[in-house]
Structures are given as C-alpha cells and as structure tokens.
C-alpha positions as CSV (number, residue, x, y, z in Angstrom):
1,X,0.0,0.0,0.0
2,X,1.2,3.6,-1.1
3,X,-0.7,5.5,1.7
4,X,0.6,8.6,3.7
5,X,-0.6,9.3,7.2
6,X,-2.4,12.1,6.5
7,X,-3.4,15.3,9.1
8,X,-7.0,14.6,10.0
9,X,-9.6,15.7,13.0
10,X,-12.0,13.8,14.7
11,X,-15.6,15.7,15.6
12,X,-18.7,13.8,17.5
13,X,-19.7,11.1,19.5
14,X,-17.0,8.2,19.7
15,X,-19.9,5.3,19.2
16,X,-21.6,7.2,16.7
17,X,-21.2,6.3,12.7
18,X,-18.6,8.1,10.9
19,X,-18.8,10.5,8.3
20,X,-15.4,11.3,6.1
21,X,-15.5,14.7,4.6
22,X,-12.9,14.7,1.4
23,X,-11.6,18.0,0.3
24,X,-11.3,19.7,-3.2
25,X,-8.1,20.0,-4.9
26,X,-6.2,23.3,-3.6
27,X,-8.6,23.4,-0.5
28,X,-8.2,22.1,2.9
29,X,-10.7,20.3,5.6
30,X,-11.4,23.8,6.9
31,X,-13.3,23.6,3.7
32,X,-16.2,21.8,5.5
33,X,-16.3,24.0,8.8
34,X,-20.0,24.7,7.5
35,X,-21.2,21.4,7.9
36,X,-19.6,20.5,10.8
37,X,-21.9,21.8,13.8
38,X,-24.8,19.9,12.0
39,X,-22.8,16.4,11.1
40,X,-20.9,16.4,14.4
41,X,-24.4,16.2,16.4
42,X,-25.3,12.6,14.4
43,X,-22.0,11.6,13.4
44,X,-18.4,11.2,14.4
45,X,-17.1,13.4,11.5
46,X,-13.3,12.6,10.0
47,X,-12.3,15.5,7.8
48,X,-8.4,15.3,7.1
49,X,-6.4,17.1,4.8
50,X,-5.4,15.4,0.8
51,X,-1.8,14.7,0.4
52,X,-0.2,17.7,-0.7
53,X,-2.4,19.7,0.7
54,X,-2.9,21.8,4.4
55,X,-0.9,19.7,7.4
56,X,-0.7,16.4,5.4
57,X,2.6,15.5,4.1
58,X,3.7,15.9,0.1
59,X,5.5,13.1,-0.1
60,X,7.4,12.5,-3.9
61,X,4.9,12.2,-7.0
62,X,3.8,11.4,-9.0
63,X,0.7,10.3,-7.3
64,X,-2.4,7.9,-8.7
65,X,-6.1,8.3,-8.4
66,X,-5.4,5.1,-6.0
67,X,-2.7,6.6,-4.1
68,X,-5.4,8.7,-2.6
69,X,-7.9,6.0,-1.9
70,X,-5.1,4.0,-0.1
71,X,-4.7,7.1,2.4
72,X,-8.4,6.8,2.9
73,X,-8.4,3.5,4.2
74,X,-5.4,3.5,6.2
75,X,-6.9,6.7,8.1
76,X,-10.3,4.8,8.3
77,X,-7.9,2.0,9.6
78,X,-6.4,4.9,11.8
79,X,-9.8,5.9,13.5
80,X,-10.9,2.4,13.8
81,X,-13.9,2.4,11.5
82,X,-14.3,-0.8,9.5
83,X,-17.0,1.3,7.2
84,X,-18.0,4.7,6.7
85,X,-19.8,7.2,5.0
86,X,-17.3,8.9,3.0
87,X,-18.6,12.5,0.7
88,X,-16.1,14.3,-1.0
89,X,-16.0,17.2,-3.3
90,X,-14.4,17.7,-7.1
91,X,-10.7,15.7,-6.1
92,X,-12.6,14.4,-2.7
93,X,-15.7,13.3,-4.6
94,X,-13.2,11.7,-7.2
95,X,-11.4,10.0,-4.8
96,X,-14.8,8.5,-2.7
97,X,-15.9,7.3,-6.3
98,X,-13.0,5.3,-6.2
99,X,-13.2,3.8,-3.1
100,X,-16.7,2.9,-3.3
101,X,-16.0,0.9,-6.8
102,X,-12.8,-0.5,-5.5
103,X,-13.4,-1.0,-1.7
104,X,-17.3,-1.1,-1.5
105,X,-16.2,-3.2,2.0
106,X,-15.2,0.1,3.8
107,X,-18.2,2.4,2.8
108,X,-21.6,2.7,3.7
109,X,-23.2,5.9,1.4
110,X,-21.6,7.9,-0.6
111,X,-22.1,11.7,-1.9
112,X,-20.2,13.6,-4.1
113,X,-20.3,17.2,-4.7
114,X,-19.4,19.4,-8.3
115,X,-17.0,16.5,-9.3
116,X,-16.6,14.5,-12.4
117,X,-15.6,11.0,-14.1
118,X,-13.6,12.4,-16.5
119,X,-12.4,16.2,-16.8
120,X,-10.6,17.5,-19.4
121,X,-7.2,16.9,-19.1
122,X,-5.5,19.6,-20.3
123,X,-6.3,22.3,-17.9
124,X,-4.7,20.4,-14.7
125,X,-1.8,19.8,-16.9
126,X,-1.3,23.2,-17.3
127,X,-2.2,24.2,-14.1
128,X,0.3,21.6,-12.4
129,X,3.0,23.2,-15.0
130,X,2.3,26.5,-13.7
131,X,2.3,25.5,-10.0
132,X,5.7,24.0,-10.4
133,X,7.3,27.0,-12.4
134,X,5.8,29.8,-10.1
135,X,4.2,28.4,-6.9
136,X,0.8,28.1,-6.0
137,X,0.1,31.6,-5.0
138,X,-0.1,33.3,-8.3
139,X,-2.7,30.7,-8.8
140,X,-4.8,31.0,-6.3
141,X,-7.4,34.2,-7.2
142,X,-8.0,32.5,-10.7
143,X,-8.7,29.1,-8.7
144,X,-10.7,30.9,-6.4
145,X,-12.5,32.9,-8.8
146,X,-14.3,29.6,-9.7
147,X,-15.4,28.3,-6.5
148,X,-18.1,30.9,-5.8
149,X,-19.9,33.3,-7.7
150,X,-18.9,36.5,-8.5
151,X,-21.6,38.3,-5.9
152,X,-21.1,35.8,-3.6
153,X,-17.6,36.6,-3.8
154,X,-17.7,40.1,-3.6
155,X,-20.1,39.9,-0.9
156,X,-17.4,37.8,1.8
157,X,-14.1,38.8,0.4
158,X,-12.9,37.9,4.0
159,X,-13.9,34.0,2.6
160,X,-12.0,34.9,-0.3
161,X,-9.2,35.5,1.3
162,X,-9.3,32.8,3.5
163,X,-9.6,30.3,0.5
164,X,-7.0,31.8,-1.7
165,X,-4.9,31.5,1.8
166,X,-5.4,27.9,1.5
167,X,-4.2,27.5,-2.1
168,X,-1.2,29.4,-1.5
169,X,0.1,27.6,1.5
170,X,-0.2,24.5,-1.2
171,X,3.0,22.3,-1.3
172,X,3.9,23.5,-5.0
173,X,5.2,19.7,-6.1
174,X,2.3,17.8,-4.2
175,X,-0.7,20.5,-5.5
176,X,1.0,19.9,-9.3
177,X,0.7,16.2,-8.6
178,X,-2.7,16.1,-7.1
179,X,-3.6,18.3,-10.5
180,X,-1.7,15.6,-12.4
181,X,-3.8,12.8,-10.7
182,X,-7.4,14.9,-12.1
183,X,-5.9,15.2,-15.2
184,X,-5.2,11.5,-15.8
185,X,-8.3,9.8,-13.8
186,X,-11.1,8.1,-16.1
187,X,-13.8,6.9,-13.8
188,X,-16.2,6.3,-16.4
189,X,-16.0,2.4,-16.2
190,X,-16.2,2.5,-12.4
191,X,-19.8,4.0,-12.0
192,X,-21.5,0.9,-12.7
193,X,-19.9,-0.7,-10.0
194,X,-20.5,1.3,-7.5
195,X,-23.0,-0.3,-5.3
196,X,-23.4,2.4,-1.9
197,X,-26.9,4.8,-2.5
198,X,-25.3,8.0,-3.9
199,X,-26.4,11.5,-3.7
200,X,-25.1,14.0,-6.8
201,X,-24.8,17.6,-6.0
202,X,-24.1,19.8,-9.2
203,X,-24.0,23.6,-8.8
204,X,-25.6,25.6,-12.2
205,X,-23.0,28.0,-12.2
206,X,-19.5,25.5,-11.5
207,X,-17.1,26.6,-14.4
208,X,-15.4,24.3,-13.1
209,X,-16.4,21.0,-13.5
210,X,-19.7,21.9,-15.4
211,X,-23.3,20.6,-14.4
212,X,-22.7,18.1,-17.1
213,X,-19.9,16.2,-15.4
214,X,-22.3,15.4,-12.6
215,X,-24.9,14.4,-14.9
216,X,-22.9,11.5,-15.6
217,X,-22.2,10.4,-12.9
218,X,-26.3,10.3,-11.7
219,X,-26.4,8.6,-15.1
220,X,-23.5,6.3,-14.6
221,X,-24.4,5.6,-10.9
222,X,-27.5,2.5,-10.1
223,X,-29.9,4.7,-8.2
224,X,-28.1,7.5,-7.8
225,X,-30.1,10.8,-6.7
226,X,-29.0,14.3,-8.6
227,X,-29.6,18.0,-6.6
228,X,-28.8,20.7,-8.5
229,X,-28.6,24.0,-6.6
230,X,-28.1,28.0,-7.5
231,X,-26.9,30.0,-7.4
232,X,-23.5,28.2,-6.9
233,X,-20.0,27.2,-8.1
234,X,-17.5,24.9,-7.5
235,X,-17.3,25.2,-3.6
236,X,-21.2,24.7,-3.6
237,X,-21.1,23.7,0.2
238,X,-19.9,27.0,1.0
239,X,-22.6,29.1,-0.5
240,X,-25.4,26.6,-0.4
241,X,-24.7,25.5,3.2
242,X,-28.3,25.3,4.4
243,X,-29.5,23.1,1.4
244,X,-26.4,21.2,1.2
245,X,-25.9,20.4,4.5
246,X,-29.6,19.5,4.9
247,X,-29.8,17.5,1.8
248,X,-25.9,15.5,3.2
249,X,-28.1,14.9,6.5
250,X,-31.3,13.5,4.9
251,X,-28.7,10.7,2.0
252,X,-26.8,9.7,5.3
253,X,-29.9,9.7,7.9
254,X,-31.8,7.3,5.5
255,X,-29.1,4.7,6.6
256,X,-30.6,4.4,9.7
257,X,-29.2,5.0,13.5
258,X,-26.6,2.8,14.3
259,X,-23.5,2.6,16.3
260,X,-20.0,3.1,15.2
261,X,-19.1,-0.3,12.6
262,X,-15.6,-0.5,14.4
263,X,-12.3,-2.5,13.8
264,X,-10.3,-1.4,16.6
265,X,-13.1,0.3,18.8
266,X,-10.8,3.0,20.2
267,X,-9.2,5.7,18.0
C-alpha cells in the first residue's frame, strides 16, 4: 500500500457512525467548517487534509487516483472504523468514487459534490506546470474565482481571502501532482460498479467542472439521486450550506441510526 498518514480531525460522539469529509483540490478540511456543527451532532465526523495539501505530508509524486484511496483506508484504519460514509467534493468526490468501486467493503453511502468521471485533461496539466514553475500563489485568485460566484464573492471577500490563503500555502510539487492525478483519472467504467446509495450535487454556475460532469455520474451511478442548486460554483457547500448540509443529512440519515461499525473500537 502507497498510503501517507495524512493530518485529520475527529468531531462527534466516539460510538456514533462516521462520516469522512474529502476536500477539493487546492482546498483544505477547513473547507467543511460549514457542515460541521450539524454532522458532528449525528456523526463522528473525519475531515483530514489530501496529500499535498494543508498539514498532510507531500510526499514525492507522482501520485495515482489510488494513491489517494489507499490514504483513505489507512486513516479509516487509523480511527478504527471498518465502514463509513465517505462525501467528498471535485478531487474528494473523485477519490470516494474510487473507493466505493474498488473498496465497496469500507463504505456505507456515498455523496459527491461538483465532481466528475472524466475532466478535461488539459487544464490540470497546465495548471500543475504553472504550480511548479511559479508556486501556488499566483494561482490561487484564478482558482478561487471559480469556487463561488462572482456576488457571492464580492459579498465575503474575507472568505476569499481565506480560500486563496489555502491554495497558497499549497506544497507546490504535491498540489501539481494532485492536478496531475485529475488530469489522468477516467472513472467512467467504475460508475457501474459502485454499489453504496449516492447523492449528486451539481451547482448551475461551476465553471469548473460543469453541471454536465455530474450528470454523468447520476447517469453512470444504479440509483443514484441528482440535486442541482443555484446559485452556486465549484465550492457549492460554501454558499449553499443550508440546502447542502440539509440535503448531506437526509442521504446519510436514510441509513438508519446505528452505532460506530468499528475495527479497533478506540481511536
């Protein structure tokens, strides 16, 4: 197994299920600090931070779409949680499609959020040669620019700050290889298999992985329920945070209560 031990927090009840929050590419767990008052009263919430990315370590690249699953199960190995609910957004919802199609063991529902099966390549191959040559930071109001809409945006420029803060502070080799890992992942052949119930969350206004990209994954996906919500882009949990927390509480909740399906018991 290729997995890193990667930063993560623990929030909730110790007995309660768990809930893995997966972050975008460029953002860190503090990505999810909306959700977290509402999943940390039913759940014991696990948000950690990608490879490359916030505390966790950037070890050498370059780095597969698998790489990231395996530091996925050895932190849900970590915390003691044979199975979980794992939701993810854009590189976090890639990375729980993954896992639920290659280790539908270790999950118990799945959501993803503004993500996609396959995303045009050349973009994140650009981007990842641009993060290399100058750093993240020159990046980061572009990136940013395409996580929230423009009058959301000028409306909290102290979030905008805070996000383009979080790009910035990037490891430049790890963010160019997590860019790398988007540019070559092909999910398309995976949807079928995945067996967990899936909510879809596509945001109208995402430039950055478009509505369509989500669409096929509802398509792709064997039950799979699709919400669309606007006004939104890419970071759709940020400025949808009522409906998008709501709608993460109602997919999970309709697994039933339940303890904590442990392996170890104890963190």
């Amino acid at each position: 197994m290729s997995a890193v031990a990667v930063s993560y927090t623990v929030d909730g009840a110790d007995d309660a299920p768990v809930v893995v929050l997966s972050n975008s590419l460029g953002a860190t767990r503090a990505m999810w600090d909306p959700q977290m008052p509402a999943l940390a009263e039913r759940y014991r919430v696990v948000t950690y931070d990608t490879r490359g990315h916030g505390e966790s370590p950037a070890p050498a690249g370059p780095y597969t779409l698998d790489d990231l699953v395996d530091d996925v199960v050895a932190l849900l190995d970590e915390v003691g949680a044979e199975r979980a609910h794992v939701v993810g957004l854009s590189l976090g919802g890639m990375t729980a499609m993954r896992l639920a199609a290659r280790n539908p063991e270790r999950l118990h529902r799945l959501a993803v959020l503004c993500t996609s099966a396959k995303a045009d390549p050349q973009g994140f191959l650009d981007r990842a040669a641009a993060a290399r040559s100058g750093g993240t930071a020159p990046l980061a109001p572009t990136v940013v620019s395409r996580w929230l809409t423009p009058s959301y945006a000028a409306a909290h420029p102290d979030l905008v700050a805070r996000l383009e803060a979080m790009i910035a502070t990037a490891d430049d080799e790890g963010y160019a290889a997590c860019c790398e890992v988007v540019a070559r992942m092909d999910l398309r052949q995976d949807l079928g298999r995945i067996g967990a119930p899936t909510l879809v969350v596509s945001a109208l206004e995402d430039p950055a992985l478009p509505p369509e990209h989500q669409q096929v994954i509802a398509d792709g996906i064997p039950g799979a329920e699709l919400l669309r919500v606007s006004p939104g882009a890419h970071l759709a949990n940020l400025e949808r945070t009522q409906e998008v927390t709501g709608a993460l509480l109602a997919h999970l909740g309709a697994a039933g209560p339940g303890r904590m399906d442990s392996a170890a018991g104890a963190r």
